[in-house]
DSSP file (Angstrom, degrees, kcal/mol; ACC not computed):
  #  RESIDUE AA STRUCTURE BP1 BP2  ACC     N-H-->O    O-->H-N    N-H-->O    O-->H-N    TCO  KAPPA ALPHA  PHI   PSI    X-CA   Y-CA   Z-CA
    1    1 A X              0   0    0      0, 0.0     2,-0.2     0, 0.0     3,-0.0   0.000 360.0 360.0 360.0 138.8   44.3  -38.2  -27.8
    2    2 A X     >  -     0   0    0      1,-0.1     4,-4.3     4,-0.0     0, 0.0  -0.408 360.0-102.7-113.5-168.6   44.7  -36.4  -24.7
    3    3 A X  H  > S+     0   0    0      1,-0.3     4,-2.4     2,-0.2     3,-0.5   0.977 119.1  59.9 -64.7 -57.1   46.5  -32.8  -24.4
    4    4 A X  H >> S+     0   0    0      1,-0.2     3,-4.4     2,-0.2     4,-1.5   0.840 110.3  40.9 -38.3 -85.7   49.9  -34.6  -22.9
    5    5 A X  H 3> S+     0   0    0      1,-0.4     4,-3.7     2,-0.3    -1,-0.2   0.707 110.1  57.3 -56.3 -32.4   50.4  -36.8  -26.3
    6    6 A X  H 3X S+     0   0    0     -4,-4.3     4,-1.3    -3,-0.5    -1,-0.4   0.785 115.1  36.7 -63.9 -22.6   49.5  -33.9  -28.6
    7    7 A X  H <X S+     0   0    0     -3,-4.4     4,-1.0    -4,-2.4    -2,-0.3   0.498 112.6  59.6-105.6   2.1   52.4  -31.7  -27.0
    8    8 A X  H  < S+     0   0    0     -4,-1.5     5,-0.5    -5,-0.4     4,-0.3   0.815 110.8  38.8 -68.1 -66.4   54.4  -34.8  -26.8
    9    9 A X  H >X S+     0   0    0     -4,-3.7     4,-4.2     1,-0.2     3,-1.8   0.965 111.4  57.3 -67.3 -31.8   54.1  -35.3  -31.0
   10   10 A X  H 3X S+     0   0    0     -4,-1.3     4,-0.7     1,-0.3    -1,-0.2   0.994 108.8  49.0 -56.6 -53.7   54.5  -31.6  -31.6
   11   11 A X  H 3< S+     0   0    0     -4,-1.0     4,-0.3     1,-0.2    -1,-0.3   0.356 110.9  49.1 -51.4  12.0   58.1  -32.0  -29.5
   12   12 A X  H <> S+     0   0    0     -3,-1.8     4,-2.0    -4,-0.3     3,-0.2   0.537 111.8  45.8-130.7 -39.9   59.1  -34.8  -31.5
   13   13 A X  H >< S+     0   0    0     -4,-4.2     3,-2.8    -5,-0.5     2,-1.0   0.360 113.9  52.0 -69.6 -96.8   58.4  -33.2  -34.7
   14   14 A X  T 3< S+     0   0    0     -4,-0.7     3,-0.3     1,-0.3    -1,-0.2   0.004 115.8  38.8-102.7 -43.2   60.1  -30.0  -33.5
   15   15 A X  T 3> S+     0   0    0     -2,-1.0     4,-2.5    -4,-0.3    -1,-0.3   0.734 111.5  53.6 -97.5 -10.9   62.9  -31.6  -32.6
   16   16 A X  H <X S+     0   0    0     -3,-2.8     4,-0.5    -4,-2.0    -2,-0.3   0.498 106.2  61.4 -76.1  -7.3   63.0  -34.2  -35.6
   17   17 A X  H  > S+     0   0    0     -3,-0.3     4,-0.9     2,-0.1    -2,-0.2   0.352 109.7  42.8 -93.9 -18.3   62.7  -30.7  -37.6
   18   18 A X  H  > S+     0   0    0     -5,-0.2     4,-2.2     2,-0.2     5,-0.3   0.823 107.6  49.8-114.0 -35.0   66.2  -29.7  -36.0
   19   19 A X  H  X>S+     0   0    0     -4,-2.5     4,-4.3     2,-0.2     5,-0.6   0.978 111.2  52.2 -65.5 -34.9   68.2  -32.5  -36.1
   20   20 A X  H  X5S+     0   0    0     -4,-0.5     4,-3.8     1,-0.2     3,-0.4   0.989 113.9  48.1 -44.2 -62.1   67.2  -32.7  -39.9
   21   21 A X  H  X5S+     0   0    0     -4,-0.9     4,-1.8     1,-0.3    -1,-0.2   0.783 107.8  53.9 -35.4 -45.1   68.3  -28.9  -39.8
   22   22 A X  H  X5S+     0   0    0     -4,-2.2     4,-2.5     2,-0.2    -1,-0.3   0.806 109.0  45.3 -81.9 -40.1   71.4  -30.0  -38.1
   23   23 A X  H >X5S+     0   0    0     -4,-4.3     4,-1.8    -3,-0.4     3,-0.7   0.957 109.8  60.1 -75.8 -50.2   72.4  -32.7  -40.8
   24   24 A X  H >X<S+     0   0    0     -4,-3.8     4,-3.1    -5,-0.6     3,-0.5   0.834 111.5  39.9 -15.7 -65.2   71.6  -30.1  -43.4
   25   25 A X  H 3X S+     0   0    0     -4,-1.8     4,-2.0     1,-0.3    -1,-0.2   0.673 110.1  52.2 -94.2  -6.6   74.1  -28.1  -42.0
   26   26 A X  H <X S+     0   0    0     -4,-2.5     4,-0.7    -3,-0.7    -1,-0.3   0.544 109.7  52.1-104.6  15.5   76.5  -30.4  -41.3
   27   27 A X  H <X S+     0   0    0     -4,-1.8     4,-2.3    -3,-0.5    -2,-0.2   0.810 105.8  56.3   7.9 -86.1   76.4  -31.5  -44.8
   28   28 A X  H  X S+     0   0    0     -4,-3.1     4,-1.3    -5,-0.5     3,-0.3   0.944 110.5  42.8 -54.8 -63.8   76.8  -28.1  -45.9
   29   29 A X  H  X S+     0   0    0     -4,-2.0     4,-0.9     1,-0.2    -3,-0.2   0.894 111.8  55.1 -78.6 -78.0   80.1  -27.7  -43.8
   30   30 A X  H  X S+     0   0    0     -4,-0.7     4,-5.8     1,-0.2     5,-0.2   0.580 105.4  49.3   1.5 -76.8   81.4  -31.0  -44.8
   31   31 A X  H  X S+     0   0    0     -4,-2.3     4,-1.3    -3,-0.3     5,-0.3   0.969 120.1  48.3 -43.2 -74.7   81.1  -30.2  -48.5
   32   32 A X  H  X S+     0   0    0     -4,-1.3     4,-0.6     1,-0.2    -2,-0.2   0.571 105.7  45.5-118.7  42.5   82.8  -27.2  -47.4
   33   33 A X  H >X S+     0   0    0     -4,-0.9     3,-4.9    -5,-0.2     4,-0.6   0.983 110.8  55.5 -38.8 -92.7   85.3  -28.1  -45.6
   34   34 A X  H 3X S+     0   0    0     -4,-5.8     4,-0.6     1,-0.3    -2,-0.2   0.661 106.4  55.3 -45.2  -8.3   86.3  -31.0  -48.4
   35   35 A X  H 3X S+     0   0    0     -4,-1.3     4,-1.4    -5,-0.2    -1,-0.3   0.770 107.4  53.3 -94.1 -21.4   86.4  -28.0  -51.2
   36   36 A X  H <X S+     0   0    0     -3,-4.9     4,-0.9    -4,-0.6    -2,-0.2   0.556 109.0  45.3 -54.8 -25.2   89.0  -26.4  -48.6
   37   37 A X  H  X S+     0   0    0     -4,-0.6     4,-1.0     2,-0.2    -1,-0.2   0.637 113.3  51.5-114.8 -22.9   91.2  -29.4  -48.4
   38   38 A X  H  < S+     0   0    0     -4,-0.6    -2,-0.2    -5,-0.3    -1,-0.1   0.837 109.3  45.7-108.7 -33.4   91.0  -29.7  -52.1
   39   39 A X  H >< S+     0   0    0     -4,-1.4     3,-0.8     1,-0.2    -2,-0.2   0.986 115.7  51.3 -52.6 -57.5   92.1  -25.8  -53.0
   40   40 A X  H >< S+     0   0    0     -4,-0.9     3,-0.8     1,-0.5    -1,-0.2   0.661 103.2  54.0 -70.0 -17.6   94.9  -26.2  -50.4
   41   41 A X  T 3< S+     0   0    0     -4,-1.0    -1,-0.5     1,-0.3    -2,-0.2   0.256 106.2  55.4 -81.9  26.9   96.2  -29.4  -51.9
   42   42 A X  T <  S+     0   0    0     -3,-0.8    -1,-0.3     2,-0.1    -2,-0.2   0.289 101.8  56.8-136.2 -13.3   96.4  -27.4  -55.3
   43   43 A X  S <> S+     0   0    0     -3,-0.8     4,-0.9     1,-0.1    -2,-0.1  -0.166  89.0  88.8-120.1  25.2   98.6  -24.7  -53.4
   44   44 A X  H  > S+     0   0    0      1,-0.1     4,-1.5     2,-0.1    -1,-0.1   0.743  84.0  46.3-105.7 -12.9  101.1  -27.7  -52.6
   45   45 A X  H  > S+     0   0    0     -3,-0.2     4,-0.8     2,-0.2    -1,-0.1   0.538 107.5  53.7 -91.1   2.9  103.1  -27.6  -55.4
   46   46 A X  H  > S+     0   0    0      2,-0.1     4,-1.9     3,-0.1     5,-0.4   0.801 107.6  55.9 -96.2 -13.8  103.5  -24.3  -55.4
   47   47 A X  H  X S+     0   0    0     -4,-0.9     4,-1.0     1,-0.2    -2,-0.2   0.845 107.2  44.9 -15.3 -71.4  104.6  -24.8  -51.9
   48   48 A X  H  X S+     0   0    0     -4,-1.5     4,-1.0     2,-0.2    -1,-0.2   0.868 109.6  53.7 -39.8 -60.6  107.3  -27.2  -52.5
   49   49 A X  H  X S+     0   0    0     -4,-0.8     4,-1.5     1,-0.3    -1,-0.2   0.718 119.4  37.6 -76.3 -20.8  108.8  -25.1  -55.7
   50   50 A X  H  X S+     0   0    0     -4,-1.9     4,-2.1     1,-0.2    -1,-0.3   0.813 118.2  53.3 -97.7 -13.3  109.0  -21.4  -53.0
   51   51 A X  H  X S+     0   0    0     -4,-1.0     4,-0.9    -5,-0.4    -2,-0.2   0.765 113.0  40.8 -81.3 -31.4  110.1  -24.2  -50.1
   52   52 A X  H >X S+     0   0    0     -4,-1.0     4,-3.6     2,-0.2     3,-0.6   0.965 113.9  53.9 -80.3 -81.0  112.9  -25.3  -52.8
   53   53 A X  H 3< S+     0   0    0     -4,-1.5     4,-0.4     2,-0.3    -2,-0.3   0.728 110.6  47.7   0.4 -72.6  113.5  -21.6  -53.6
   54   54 A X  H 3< S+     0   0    0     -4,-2.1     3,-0.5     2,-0.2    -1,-0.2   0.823 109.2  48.1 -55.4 -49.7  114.1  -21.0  -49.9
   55   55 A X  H XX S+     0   0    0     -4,-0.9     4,-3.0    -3,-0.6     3,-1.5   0.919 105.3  64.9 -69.2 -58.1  116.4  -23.8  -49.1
   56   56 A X  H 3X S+     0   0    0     -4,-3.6     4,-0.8     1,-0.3    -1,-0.2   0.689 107.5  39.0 -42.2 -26.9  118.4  -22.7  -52.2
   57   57 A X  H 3> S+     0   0    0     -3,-0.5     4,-0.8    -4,-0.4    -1,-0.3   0.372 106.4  65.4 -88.1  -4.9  119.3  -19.6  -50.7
   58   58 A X  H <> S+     0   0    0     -3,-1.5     4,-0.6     1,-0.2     5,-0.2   0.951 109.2  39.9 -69.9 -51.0  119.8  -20.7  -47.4
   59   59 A X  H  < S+     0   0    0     -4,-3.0     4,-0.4     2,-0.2    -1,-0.2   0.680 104.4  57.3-107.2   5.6  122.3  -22.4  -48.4
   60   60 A X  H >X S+     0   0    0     -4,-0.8     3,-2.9    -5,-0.3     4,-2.5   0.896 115.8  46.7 -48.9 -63.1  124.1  -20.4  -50.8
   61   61 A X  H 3< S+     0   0    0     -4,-0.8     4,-0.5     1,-0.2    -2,-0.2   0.657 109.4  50.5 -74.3  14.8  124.2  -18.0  -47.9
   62   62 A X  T 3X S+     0   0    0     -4,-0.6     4,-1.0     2,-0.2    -1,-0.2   0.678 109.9  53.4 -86.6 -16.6  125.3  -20.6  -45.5
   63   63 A X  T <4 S+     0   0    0     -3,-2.9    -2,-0.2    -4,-0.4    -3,-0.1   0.890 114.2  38.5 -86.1 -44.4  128.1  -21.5  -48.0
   64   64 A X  T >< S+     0   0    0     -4,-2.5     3,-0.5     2,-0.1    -1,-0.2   0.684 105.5  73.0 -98.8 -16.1  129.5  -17.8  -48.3
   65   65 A X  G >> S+     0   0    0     -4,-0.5     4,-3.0     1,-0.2     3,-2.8   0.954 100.8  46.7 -21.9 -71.4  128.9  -16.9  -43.9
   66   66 A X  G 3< S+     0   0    0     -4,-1.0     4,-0.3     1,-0.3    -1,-0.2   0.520 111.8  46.8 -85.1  16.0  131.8  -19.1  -43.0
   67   67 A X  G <4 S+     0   0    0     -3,-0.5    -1,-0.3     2,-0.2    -2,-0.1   0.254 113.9  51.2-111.3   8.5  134.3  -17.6  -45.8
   68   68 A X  T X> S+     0   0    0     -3,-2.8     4,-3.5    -4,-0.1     3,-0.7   0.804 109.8  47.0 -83.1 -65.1  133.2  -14.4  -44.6
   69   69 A X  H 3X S+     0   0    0     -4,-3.0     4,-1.6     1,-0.2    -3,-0.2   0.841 116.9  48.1 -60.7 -26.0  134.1  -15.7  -40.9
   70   70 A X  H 3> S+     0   0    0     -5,-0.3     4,-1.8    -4,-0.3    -1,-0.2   0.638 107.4  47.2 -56.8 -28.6  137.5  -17.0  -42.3
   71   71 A X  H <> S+     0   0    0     -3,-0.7     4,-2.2     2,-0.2    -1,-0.2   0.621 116.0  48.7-114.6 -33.8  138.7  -14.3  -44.0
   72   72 A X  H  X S+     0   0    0     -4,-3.5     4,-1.7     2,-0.1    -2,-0.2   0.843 110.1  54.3 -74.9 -21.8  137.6  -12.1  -40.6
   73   73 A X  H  X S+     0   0    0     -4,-1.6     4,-1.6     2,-0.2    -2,-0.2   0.880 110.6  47.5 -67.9 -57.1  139.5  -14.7  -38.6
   74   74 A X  H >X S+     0   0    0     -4,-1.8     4,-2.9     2,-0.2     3,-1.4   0.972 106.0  55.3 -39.3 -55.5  142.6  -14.1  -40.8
   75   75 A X  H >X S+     0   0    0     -4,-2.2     4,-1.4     1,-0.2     3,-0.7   0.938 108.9  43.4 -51.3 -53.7  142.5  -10.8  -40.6
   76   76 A X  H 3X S+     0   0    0     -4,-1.7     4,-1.2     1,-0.3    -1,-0.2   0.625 106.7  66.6 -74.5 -12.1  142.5  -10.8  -37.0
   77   77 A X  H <X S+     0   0    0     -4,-1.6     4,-0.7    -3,-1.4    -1,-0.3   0.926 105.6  45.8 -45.0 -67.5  145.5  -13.7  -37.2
   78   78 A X  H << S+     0   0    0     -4,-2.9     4,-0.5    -3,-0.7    -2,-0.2   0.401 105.2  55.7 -96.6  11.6  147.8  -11.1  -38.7
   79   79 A X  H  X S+     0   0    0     -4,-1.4     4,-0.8    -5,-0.3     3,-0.3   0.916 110.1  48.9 -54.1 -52.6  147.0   -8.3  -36.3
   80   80 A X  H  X S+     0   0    0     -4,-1.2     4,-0.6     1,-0.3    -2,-0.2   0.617 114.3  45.6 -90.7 -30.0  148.0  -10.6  -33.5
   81   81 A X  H  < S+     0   0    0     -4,-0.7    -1,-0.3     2,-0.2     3,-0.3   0.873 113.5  47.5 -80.7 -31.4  151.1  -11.5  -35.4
   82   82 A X  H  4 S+     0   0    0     -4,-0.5    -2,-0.3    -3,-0.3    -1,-0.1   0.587 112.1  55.1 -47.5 -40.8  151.9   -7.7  -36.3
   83   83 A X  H  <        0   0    0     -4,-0.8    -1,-0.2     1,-0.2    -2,-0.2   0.790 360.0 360.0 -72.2 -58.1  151.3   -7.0  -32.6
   84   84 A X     <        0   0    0     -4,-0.6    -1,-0.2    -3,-0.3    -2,-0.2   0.317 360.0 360.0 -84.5 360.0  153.7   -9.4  -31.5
């Protein structure tokens, strides 16, 4: 076997030694990765329930704004008539 073909098979294990390495580790991040997606699906109901939570206030205080603006609108109704 001459010198060329021996440093030829030594690159080809060397580099069959890294792509192995390389599935290893993208494996490894897969797994976790998919344990990432699985916590966060576990956080989606509580999501929902503070998302719910949130929208429930919204719109109490959207409900009670425009009797706020009404009631400032009056007032300023019977200045303008007082005025007159």
């Amino acid at each position: 076997m001459s010198d060329f073909e021996k440093y030829r098979d030594t690159l080809i294990q060397e580099i069959s030694n890294s792509i192995n390495s390389i599935v290893l580790n993208l494996n490894t991040l897969n797994r976790s990765l998919h344990n990432s997606i699985q916590v966060s699906k576990e956080f989606d109901n509580v999501s929902d329930l503070w998302a719910n939570f949130y929208s429930g206030l919204k719109k109490e205080s959207g409900q009670q704004e425009p009797e706020e603006e009404n009631e400032v609108e009056g007032q300023q109704d019977t200045q303008g008539s007082q005025e007159a």
